[in-house]
N, C-alpha and C positions, 0 to 999 in steps of 0.2 A: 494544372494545379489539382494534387488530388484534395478531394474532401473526404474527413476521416468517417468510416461507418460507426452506426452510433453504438455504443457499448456500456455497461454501469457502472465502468468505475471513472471518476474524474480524470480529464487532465489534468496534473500537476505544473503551472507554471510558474517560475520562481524569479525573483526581481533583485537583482544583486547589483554595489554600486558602493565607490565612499560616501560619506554622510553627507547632504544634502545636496546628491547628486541627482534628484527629483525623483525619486523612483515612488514615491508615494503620491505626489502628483500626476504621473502618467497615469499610474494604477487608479486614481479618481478619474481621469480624462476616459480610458478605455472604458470602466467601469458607467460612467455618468452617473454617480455619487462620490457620496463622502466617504467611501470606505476606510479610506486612513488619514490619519492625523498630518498636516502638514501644518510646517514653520520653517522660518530660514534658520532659525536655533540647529546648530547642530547637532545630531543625535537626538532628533526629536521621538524616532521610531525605536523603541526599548526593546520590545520583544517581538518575534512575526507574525504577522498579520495576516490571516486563511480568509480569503472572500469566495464563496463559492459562486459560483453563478453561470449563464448561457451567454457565448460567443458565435454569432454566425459564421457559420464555418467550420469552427473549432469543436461545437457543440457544448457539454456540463463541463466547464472547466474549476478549478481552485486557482485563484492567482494570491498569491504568496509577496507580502513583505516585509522584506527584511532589516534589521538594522545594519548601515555604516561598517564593512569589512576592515576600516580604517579606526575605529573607532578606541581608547585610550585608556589607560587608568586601568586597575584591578577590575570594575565594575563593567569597562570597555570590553577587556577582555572575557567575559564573562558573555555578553554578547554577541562576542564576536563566537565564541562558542556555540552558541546558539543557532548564530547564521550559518554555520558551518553542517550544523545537523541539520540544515536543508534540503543540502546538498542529496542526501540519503532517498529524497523524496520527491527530486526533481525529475521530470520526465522531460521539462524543456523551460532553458535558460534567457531571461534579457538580461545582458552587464550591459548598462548605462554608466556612460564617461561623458562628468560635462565640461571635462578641459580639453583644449586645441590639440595638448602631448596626453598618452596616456602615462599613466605611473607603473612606478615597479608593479604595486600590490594588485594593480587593473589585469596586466597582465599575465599575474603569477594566478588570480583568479579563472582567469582565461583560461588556463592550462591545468590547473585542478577539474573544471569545467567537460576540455576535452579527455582527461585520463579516463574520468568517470564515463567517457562517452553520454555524455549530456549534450543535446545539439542545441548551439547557442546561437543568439541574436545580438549582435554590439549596434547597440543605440548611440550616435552622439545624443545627449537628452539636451535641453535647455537649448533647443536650435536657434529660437528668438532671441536670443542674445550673441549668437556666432557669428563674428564679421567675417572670418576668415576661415574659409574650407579648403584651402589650399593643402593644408596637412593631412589632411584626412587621406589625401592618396598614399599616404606614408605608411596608413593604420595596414595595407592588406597583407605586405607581409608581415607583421606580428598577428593578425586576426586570419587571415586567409581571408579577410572581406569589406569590403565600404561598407561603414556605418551608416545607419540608416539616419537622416535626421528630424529630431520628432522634436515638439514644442507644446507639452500640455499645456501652457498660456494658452499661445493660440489654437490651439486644437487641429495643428499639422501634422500630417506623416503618421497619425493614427491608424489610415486606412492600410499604409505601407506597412506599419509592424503588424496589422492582422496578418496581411497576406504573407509575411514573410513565416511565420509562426506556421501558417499551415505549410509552406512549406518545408520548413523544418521538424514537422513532426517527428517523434524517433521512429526508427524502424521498426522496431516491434511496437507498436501502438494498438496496432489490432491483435490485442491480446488473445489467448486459447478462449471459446465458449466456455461456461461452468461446465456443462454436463457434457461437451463437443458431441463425441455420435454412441454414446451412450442412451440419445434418444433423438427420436426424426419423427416429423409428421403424423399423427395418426396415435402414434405410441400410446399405451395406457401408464402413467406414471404416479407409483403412490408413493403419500409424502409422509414418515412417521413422526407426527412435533409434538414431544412429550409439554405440557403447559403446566411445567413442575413451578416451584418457589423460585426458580432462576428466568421462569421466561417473563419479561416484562409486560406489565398489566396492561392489559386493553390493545397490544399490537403483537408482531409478530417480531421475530430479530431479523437484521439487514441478510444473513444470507439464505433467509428461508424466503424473504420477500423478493430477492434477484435470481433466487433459482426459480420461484413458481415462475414470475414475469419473462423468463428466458423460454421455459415450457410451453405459456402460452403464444410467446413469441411464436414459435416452432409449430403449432398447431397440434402440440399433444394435450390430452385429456388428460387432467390432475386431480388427482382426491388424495384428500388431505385427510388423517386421522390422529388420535392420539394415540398411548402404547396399549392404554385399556381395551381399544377398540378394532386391533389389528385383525382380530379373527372376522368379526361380525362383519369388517370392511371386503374381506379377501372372499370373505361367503355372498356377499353382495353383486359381485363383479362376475358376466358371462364368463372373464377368462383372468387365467394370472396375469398380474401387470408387467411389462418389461420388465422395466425397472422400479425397486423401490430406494428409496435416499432418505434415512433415519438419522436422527441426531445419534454421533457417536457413543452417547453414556447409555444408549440401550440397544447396541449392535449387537448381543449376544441374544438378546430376547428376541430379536427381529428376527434374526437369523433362523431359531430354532421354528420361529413361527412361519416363514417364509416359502412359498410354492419351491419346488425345485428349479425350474424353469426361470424365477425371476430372478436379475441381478441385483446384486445391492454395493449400494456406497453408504457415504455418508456427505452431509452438509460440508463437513469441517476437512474429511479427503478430498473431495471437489474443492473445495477452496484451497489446497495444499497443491494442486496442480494451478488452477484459475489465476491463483496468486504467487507462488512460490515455484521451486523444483523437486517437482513433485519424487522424478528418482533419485535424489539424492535425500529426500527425506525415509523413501524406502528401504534405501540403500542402509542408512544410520538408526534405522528402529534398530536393526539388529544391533546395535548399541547394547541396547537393555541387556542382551541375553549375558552380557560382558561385567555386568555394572555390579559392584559387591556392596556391602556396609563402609568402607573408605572413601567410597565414590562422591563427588557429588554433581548435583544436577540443577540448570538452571531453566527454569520454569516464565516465558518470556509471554506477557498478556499484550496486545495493541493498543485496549482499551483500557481505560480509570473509571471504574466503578467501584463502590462501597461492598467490602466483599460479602457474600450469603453464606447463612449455611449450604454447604454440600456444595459451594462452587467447585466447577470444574478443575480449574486449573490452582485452586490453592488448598481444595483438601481431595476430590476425588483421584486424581491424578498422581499424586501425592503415594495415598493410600492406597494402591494398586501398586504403585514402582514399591513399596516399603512391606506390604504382605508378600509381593514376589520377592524380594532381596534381602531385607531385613528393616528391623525399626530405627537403626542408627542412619541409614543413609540420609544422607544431608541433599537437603532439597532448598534452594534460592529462588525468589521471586521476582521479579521485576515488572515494572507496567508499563505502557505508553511509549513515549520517545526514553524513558531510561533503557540503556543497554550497555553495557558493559563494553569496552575498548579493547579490552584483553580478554578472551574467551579461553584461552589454555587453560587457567585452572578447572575447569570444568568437563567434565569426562563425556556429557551430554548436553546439548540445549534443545529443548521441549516448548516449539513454538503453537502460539494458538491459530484458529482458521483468518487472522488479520480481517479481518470484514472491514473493519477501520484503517487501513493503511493500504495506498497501492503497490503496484504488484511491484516498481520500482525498489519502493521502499525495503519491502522483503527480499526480494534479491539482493538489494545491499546488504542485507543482514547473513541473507546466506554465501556470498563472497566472503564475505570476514570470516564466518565458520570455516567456508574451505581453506583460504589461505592460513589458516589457523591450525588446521587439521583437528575440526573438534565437530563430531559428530553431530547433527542438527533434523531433527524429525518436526510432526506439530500431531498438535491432540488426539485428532481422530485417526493415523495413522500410528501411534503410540500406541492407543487403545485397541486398533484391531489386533495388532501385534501381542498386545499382553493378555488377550480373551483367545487366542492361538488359533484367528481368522483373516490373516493380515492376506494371506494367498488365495484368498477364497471370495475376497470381494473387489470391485472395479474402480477403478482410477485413469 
């Protein structure tokens, strides 16, 4: 059995199932709380349910529940919508069946399941009530597997679905390092985090806090400055630092200010690799150079925040693609789990560094762009491209 090394972005595991197929009940049993609502009312779980938490073993997981794939009416189907854009974000699958025969919709789940390359676990759920396991030998040709049989009553088979989970971890689970060998032991790494009106009060943002902790994972030395203080910082240090890694909206000031010797990224390029494909977003900056006043372009956030002045992605970003093209070019927002289904109308999608979403998630986004054939970059890669440093710094 392997165990996974540990890493910062969560597992994603997700709980799929008709309606009061127990899956809200296991998820308390594994969890030992109340993390979700249970009743035998059908369709008691409305919208999914994100519990994050430590699994030995497993390590920081998210376990995910969902509403009833079965589930009825306009309103049914409205969730069942919902449970579908899980799917987007699942790194690894339990379908819980708590009947003797599985159904159409079990199985047709199953096979959505496997297209996405999702590796799944088929739970019988509700064991304590199964007199008859005779069928079960039936399930391996439609699953390719005996179901496991688990009983959050009695709190059976629990141990059996951990170990089954690790061993279905997906194959790429051991994602790329942020910064991979951009930096090694010893390394001097400066870190430039402007602490403008967009950086939130009193802490850092999540991919400035997962790149320092990866650094010092590493046993590199990190100094941290803001963009005021880049000189006095570089004047400070015996030697130029390998690498420095600045927030992308002052790549051009870094740049100009920067030793020869040291390399530069950015936060938001390391996370377009860390997170996304990374050449394929390099590939599609060169999008911009294409893009006229008819054009438009959709502008895709991971997170839901109250927008700032001078946000990123809803006026700096903006304002760059429209001084280089023109004022008419039409620019689209979207945030969070919104994304559009259809991507062709759009000549461009301009995603951000996802720090909120794993890496799952974003590769599903950028499948759809591909099969779509619709060019797809993300912020800091956009930006080195538009300041006309896009070959001059490291990814």
């Amino acid at each position: 059995m392997n165990t996974p090394t540990p890493r910062a972005e969560r597992l994603h595991i997700a709980f799929f199932g008709r309606r009061n197929s127990g899956k809200s009940s296991l998820i308390n049993a594994l969890t030992g709380q109340q993390s979700a609502i249970v009743s035998d009312t059908p369709g008691t779980t409305t919208d999914p349910v994100l519990k994050a938490m430590e699994i030995h073993g497993l390590g920081a997981t998210v376990l995910i529940d969902t509403p009833g794939f079965d589930d009825e009416g306009e309103l049914g189907a409205k969730r069942v919508a919902e449970t579908r854009k899980i799917l987007d974000k699942t790194d690894l699958a339990v379908l819980l069946i708590a009947s003797e025969t599985p159904c159409p919709d079990e199985i047709d789940w199953f096979r959505q399941l496997q297209q996405r390359n999702i590796p799944t676990v088929v739970v019988r759920s509700k064991a304590d009530r199964a007199d008859n396991d005779e069928c079960e030998t039936n399930w391996e040709h439609l699953f390719g597997q005996r179901p496991l049989r688990v009983s959050a009553t009695n709190k059976t088979g629990l141990s059996d679905l951990r170990e089954a989970l690790i061993r279905n971890l997906p194959e790429d689970y051991n994602q790329p390092e942020i910064t991979g060998e951009l930096a090694s032991a010893g390394d001097v790494v400066m870190l430039v985090m402007p602490q403008d009106i967009q950086a939130p009060k009193g802490r850092l943002i999540l991919p400035q806090v997962q790149t320092i902790r990866e650094l010092l994972d590493k046993k590199c030395r990190v100094v941290c400055c803001t963009t005021d203080q880049i000189e006095g910082t570089l004047a400070s240090l015996a030697a130029a630092p390998k690498l420095i890694i600045t927030d992308s909206q002052v790549f051009s000031t870094v740049y100009a200010l920067k030793p020869a010797e040291s390399l530069l990224t950015s936060f938001s390029v390391l996370f377009a690799r860390y997170k996304g494909d990374i050449d394929y977003f390099v590939e599609s900056a060169a999008a911009i150079g294409q893009l006229t006043e008819n054009s438009r372009v959709l502008i895709a956030e991971a997170c839901t925040h109250a927008p700032l002045t001078e946000d990123i992605g809803r006026e700096k970003i903006p304002a760059m693609l429209r001084k280089r093209i023109g004022k008419n070019l039409q620019v689209e927002i979207v945030s969070g789990t919104d994304f559009p289904s259809d991507l062709t109308p759009y000549d461009l999608v301009i995603h951000c560094g996802a720090c909120m979403f794993n890496r799952r998630h974003v590769l599903s986004r950028v499948a759809q762009a591909r099969t779509q054939h619709v060019p797809m970059t993300n912020y800091g890669v956009s930006i080195a491209y538009l300041q006309g440093i896009l070959d001059k710094i490291e990814y």
